[in-house]
Each structure stands twice: as C-alpha cells, then as structure tokens.
C-alpha positions in Angstrom: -72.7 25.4 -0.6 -70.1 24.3 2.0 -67.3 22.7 1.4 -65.7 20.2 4.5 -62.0 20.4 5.3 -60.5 17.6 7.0 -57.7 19.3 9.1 -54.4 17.3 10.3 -51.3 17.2 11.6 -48.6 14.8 12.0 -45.5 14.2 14.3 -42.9 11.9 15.2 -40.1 11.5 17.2 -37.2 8.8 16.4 -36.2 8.5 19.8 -37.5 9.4 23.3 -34.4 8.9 25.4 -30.5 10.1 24.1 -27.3 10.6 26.3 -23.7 12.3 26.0 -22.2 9.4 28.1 -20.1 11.2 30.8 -19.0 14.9 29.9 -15.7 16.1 30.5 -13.5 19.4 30.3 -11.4 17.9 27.9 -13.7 17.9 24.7 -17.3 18.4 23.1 -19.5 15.7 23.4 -23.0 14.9 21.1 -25.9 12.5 22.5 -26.3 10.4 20.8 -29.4 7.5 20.8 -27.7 5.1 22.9 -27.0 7.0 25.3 -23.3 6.2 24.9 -22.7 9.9 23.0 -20.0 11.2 20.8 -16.7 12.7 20.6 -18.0 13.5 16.7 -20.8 15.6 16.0 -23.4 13.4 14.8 -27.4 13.2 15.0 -29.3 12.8 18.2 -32.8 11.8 16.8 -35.0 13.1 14.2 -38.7 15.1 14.0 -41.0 14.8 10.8 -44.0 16.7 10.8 -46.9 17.6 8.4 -50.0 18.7 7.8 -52.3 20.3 5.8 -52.9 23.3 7.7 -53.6 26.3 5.1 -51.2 28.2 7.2 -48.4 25.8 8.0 -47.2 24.6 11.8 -45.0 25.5 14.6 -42.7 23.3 16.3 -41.8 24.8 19.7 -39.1 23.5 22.2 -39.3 23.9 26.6 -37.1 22.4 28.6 -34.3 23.2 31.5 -30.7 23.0 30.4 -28.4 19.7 31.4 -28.7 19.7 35.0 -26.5 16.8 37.8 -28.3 17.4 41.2 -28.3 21.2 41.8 -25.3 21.5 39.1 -26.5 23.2 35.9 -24.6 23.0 32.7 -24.9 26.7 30.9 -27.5 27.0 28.0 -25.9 28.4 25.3 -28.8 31.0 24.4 -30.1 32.4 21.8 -27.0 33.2 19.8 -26.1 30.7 17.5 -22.2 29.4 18.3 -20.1 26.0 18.3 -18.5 26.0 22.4 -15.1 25.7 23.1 -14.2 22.2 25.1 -14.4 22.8 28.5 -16.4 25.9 28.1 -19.6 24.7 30.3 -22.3 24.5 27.4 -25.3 22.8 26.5 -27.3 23.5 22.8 -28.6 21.8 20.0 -29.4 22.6 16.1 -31.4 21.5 13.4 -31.3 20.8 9.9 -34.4 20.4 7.6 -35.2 18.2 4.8 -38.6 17.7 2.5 -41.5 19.4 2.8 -41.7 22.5 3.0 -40.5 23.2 6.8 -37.0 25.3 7.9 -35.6 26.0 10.9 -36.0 28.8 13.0 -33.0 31.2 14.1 -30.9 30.6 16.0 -31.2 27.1 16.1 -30.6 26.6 11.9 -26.9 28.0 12.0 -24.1 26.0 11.5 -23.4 26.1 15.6 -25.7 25.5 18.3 -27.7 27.6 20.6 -30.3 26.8 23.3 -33.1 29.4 24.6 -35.6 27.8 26.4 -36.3 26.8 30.2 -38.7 25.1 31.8 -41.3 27.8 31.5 -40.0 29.6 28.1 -40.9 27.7 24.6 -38.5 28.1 21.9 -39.1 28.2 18.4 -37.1 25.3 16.6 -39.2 25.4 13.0 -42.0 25.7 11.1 -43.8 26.2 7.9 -45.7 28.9 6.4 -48.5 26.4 4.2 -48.8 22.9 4.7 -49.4 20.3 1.7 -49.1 17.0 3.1 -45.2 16.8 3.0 -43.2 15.7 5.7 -40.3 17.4 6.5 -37.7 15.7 8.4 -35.8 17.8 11.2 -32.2 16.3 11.8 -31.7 17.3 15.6 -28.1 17.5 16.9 -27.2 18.2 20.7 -23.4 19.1 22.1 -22.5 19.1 25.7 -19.2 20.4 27.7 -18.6 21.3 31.3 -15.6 23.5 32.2 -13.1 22.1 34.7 -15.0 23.4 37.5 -18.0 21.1 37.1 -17.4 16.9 38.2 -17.6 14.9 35.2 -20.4 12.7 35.1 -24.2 12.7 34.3 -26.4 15.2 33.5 -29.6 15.1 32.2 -32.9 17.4 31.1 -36.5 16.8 29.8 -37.1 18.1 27.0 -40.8 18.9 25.2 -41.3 19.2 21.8 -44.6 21.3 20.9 -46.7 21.0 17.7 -49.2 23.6 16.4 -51.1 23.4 13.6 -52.0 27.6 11.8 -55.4 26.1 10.5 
C-alpha cells in the first residue's frame, strides 16, 4: 500500500521595487513601496509563505548592501542594532504573523541587521512543520550615510530564496 503526497510550497512578494528617496546624514530613513521612503519606520513590503512540507521551509536572503556607483553604504551585519543618523548603515528586520513561521536571528530583533552579500545567503525565517498556513513576514528596511558619503541614490538587488524540507 502506498500512499501519494502531493508536496507544495507557496510564496509571495507584495512588492518588487521599494526606495528610501535620497538618504542623508541628518536622519534614518525606511523604503518604503513608493520609492518615496520614510523619516518613520514603517513596512517596506511583505512575504507569505506556506507549505505542507513535513519538515517546514527556509526563506533565505543574498544580496549586496546599498551601493551609488562604486560608493557602498555599510551592512550592518549580523548583530542585531537600530543605527545612529549619519552612521553609514544599511539593514532590515522582520516580523512574523500566522502560520507557523518566525524569524531567524538576527534579523527578528527589535533593530536591524544585514549579513548577506552577493555570494552569502542569509537566513531571514522559516518553519520547522508546514500545515498549509501562511505566515506573513512584515519586512522593514533603514538606510543612513555618514557625512562623508553625497546624499543621493543608492540602490541593491535583493533575492529572496524559498526551500521547501520535504
């Protein structure tokens, strides 16, 4: 007797392009999904994932830091922290809700961190059993450059990675 298992996964993204509008020295500033951004922390865009997977998921993050030319904005790393304005910083954070996913350290602290590069995944969550459930993953991304820096535009690609632990 064999029993068949259909196998799935689910994920969405609410929105493929977000901006800080210009950064400056003189304060912190969040993307937002108008690519106007924010003087107040707010959220950038939001993940749901699911599956059924007996063993849960994995969402992984790569990507370089905020980068204008040759310029690089400073990732935060792998420590979780708010930045001072002006401190040259780039990082995000997470919160979860339904389902049965949570957020991996050190991106589920109250600050924001940011340990990835171009060649380096990050874990930003996951889940241990999947049942079907979506859970929703509230993404929130900060931005200052120090006085050293011109104000102005900077941008990154980021990739968002989903495995299923069937």
């Amino acid at each position: 007797c064999a029993k068949i298992f259909s196998q799935s996964i689910s994920f969405d993204i609410s929105d493929s392009s977000i901006g800080f509008g210009n950064l400056n020295s003189s304060g912190l500033r969040y993307a937002t999904g108008d690519g106007v951004g924010s003087a107040s922390e707010i959220e950038s865009y939001n993940i749901k994932v699911s599956t059924n997977a007996p063993y849960g998921y994995g969402v992984y993050l790569r990507g370089d830091t905020l980068k204008s030319g040759a310029v690089s904005i400073n990732a935060i790393g792998g420590t979780n922290m708010t930045p001072s304005p002006g401190s040259n910083a780039f990082g995000l954070r997470a919160v979860a809700t339904g389902g049965v996913g949570v957020v991996s350290s050190p991106y589920s602290g109250a600050g924001f961190a940011y340990d990835s590069d171009a060649s380096t995944d990050s874990a930003l969550a996951g889940a241990t059993s999947g049942d079907g459930s979506i859970t929703t993953y509230s993404v929130r991304t900060v931005a200052t450059i120090d006085s050293l820096l011109n104000p102005g535009d900077y941008s990154t690609n980021l990739t968002y990675i989903v495995t299923a632990n069937f």
